[in-house]
N, C-alpha and C positions, 0 to 999 in steps of 0.2 A: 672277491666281490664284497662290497659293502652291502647292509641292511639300512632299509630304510629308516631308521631311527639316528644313523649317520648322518644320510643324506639329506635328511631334515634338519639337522644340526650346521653342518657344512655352508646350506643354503642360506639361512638368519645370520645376515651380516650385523644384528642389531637383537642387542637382549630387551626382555619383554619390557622393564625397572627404565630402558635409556628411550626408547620408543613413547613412554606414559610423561614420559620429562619435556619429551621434544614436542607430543601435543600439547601439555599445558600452556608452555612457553610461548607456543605460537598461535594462538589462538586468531582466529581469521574471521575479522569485524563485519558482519554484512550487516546491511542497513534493511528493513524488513518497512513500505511504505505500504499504506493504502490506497484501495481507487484511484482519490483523487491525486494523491500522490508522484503515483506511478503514471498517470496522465499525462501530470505538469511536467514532469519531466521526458517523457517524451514531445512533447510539445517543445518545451525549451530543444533540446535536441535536433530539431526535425526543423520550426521555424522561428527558431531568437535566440542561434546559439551563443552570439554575441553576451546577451543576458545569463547562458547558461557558463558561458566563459567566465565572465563578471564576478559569477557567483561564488566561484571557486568553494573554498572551504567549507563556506555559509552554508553550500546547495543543501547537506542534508537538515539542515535547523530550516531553510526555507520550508520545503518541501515538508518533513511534517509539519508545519508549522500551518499549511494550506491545508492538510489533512484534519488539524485539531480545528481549526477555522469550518471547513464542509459540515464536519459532522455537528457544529455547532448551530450553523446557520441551516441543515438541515431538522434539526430538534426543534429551533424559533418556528422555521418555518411551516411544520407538517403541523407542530400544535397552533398556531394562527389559521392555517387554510382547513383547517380540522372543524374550527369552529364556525367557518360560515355556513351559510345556511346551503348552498348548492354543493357545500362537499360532507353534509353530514349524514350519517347512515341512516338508510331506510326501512332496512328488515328485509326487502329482496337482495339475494344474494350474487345476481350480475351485473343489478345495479351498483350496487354497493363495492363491487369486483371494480367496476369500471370508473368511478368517482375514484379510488383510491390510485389507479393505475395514472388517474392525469393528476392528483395531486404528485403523485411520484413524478411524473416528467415535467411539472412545473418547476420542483424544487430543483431535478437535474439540471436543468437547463439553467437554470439561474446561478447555479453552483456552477458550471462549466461556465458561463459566462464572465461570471466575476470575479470568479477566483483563479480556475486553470488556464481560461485561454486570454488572460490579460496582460497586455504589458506592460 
């Protein structure tokens, strides 16, 4: 009978030195999107796959390219609607809860509009 410090040897078809070669070499590119990002592309996917076809190579430079565009247009936007006078803070705190909660689904909406569900 063998001991197990055989049979541990036996099993490793691949020494530790050829295993650390083979991950560096292959290294496995995922693309890591945002929100809105990951939105547009299921939207492309789901209704204008034609355009997601189109896009071929481009898709991932599209796609963040909508993401660096949201948060851009979300920045303009919250500091503009920040300043008018019906979204500016009161000192109550579910007032102030609830102004902030539609300035956020103004900006959403707009960003979904404009950006991700366009064609």
């Amino acid at each position: 009978m063998q001991n197990s410090k055989e049979l541990k040897k036996e099993k490793t078809l691949f020494s530790k030195e050829e295993i650390i070669g083979y991950q560096k070499g292959s290294k496995i590119k995922k693309e890591v999107f945002g929100k809105y990002g990951i939105l547009a592309k299921e939207y492309l996917e789901n209704h204008n796959y034609g355009k997601y076809i189109a896009l071929g190579n481009s898709l991932i430079e599209y796609l963040h390219n909508i993401d660096f565009e949201a948060d851009k247009m979300y920045s303009t936007m919250y500091n503009n609607l920040s300043t008018k006078k019906e979204y500016r803070k009161t000192g109550n705190y579910v007032t102030d809860l609830l102004r902030e909660n539609e300035v956020k689904m103004i900006i959403e909406n707009r960003i979904l509009n404009e950006l991700v569900y366009s064609d």
